[in-house]
N, C-alpha and C positions, 0 to 999 in steps of 0.2 A: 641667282642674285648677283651676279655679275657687276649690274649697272649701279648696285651698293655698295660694291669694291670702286667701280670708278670715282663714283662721286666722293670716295671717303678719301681717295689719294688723294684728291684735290683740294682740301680743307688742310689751312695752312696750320691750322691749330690741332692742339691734342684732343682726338675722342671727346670726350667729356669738356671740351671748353664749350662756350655758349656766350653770344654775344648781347651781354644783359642792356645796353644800351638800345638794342632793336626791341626790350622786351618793357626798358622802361626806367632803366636800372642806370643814372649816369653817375654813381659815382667812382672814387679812385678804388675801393676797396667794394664792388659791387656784388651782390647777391646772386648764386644762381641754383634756384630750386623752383622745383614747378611750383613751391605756392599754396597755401591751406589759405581757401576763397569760401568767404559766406557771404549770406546778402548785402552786408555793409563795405566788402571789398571792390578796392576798385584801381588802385595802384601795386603795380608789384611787389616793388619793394615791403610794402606792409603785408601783402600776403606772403613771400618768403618770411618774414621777422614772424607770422604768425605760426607756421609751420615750425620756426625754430625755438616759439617761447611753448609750442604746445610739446614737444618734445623734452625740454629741458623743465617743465611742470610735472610731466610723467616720472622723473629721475627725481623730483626736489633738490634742484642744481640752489646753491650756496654761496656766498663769498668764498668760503674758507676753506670750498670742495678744491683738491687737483683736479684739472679739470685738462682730459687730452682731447682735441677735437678732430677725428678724422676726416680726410676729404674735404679740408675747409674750404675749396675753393678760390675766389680772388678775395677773399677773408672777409666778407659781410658777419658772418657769424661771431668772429673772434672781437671784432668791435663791442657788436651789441651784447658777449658776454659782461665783457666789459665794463659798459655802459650799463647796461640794465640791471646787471646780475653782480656788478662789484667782483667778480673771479678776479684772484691776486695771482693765482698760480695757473697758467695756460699755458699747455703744450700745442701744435697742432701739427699733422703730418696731412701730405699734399705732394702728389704725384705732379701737378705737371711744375716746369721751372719757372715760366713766365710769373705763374703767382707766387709762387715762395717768393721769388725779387720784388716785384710788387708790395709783397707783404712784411717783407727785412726791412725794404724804406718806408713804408707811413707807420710801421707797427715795433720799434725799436724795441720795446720796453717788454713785448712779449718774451716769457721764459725761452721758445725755443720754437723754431719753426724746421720742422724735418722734410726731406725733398727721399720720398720712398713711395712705397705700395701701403696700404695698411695692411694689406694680408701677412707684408714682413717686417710687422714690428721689432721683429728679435734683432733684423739688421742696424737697429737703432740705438746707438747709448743715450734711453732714456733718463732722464734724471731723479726720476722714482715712479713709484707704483704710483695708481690713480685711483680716488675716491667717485668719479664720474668717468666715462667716454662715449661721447656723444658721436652718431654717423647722420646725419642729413642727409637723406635722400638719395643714397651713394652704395651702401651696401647691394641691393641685389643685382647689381653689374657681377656681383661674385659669390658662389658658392657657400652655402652658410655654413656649415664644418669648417671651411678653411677661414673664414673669417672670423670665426671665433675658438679655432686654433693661435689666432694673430694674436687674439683681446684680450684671451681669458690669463695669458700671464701676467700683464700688466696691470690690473684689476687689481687693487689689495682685497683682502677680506673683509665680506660685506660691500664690494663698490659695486658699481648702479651702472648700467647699459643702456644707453638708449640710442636706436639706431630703424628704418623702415624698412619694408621688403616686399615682397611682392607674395600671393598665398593665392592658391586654388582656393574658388569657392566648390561649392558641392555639386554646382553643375557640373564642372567640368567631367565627371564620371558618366554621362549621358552624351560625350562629345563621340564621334568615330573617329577612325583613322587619318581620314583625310582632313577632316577640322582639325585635328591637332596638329598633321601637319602644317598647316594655312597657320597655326600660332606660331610655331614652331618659326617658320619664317617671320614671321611679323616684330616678336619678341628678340630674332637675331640683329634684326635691325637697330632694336634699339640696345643691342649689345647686352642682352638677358637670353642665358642659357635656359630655355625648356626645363632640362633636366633637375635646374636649379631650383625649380622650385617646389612647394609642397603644401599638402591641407594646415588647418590651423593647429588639427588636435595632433601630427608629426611634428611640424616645429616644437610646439609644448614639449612635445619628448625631446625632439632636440638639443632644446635648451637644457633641461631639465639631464640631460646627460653629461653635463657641462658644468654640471652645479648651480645651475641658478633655479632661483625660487621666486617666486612675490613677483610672476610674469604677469603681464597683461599685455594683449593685443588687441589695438583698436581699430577698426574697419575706416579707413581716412578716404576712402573711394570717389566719395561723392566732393568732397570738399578740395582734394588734390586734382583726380582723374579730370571729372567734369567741368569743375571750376578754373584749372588752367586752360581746356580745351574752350569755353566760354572766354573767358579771357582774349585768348587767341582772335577768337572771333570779330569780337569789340576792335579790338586792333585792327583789322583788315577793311572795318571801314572810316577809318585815319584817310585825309589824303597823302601824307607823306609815310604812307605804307613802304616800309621795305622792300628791297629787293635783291639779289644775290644767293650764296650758296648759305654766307649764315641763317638768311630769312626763310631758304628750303628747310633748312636742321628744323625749325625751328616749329616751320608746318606741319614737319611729318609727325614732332613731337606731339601736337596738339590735334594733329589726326588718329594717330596711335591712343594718344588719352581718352578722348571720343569713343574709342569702338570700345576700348577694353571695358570702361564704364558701358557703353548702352548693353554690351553681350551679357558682362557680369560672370564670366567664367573666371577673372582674375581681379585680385582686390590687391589696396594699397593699402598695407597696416602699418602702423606704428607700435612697436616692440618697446616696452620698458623691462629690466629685469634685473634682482639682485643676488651677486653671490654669496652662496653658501660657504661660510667655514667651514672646516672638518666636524667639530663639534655638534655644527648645526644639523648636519648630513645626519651622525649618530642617534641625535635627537629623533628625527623624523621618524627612524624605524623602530 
């Protein structure tokens, strides 16, 4: 994998940036997620906004919910909390710098913009516990134990998780050795640990070891996977198709999307779940 190290030293930007502008996306505070595409989609920007109202409908996100957003990116989502959803109280935490600054100038008014890891919340003087924390398209870059070692403090009792990830389907038990290596590499590419991942009825317990309850995971495969990689497509026969190393990220993204969907040995779910109080835990048994 060599030639994946090269090409990544040479990306002036962090990992996970993405230049929404080649994808569709021109504004100050722009979107960058692959996108929840149905028949009627046809602009990015509405298909991120769709990925992030279908997540935030999973959760019953609220005016009057705290609401911390991880991973927000160059803050598309934080707006349209905003906008859409009337959130009074918004935290967000975001790893790279360029967008916190971005986000400190057009977004003044927001409670609190953090420049960290999500997996280290704790390095954070948060301003209180959270009724909602939303992850966009962002969590399975990492380990799901340590990402919800991150979350689960900052959660009050009873708050609502929503966040995607990535989940073996049941083929993948039929794969050999050497097909999983061939993922193994593929998935490293896009900066997703093999290891990391897991069937759906492990997560369940995962979470469920964590305290939460009222889980639901939704199969988003066909609508993210496929419909970015369509997406993609459409674009390339643009005459002022891109060109550059942003516009490579960008293919490989939507070539990767393509296989995982046609193979089907990996799926893109969307995670809702609420924690249990103590009381509630006693209840159960």
């Amino acid at each position: 994998m060599k030639w994946l190290q090269a090409i990544q030293q040479q990306f002036s930007q962090h990992k996970y940036a993405i230049n929404a502008k080649q994808l569709g996306d021109d504004a100050e505070l722009a979107w960058s997620n692959l996108g929840y595409w149905d028949d009627t989609t046809s602009s990015y920007p509405d298909a991120c906004r769709q990925l992030a109202d279908q997540l935030a409908q999973a959760v019953h996100l609220t005016s009057t919910d705290r609401l911390l957003d991880l991973g927000c990116g160059q803050g598309a989502s934080l707006v349209h909390w905003q906008q859409h959803y009337h959130v009074q109280h918004i935290e967000a935490v975001e790893l790279q710098s360029s967008c916190v600054i971005q986000i400190q100038k057009y977004l003044p008014q927001l409670a609190a913009i953090h420049q960290q890891s999500f997996l280290n919340l704790k390095q954070i003087q948060l301003k209180s516990d959270f009724d909602v924390v939303l992850c966009i398209d962002a969590a399975y870059h990492s380990n799901l134990n340590s990402f919800l070692d991150s979350v689960n403090p900052v959660l009050n009792s009873k708050g609502r998780l929503g966040f995607h990830y990535l989940i073996w389907s049941e083929k993948w038990l039929n794969l050999n050795s050497l097909q999983k290596q061939k993922y193994e590499w593929l998935l490293k590419a896009a900066d997703v640990n093999l290891n990391h991942l897991m069937t759906e009825s492990r997560m369940r317990h995962t979470l469920q070891r964590y305290d939460f309850a009222e889980i639901e995971i939704r199969d988003l495969s066909k609508g993210v996977l496929q419909g970015f990689s369509n997406y993609f497509h459409t674009l390339q026969q643009l005459p002022q198709q891109s060109i550059g190393l942003d516009a490579f990220k960008i293919r490989m993204t939507a070539k990767l999307c393509a296989k995982l969907y046609a193979d089907g040995w990996v799926k893109y779910v969307q995670i809702s779940a609420e924690k249990i109080i103590s009381t509630d835990i006693l209840n159960i048994f």
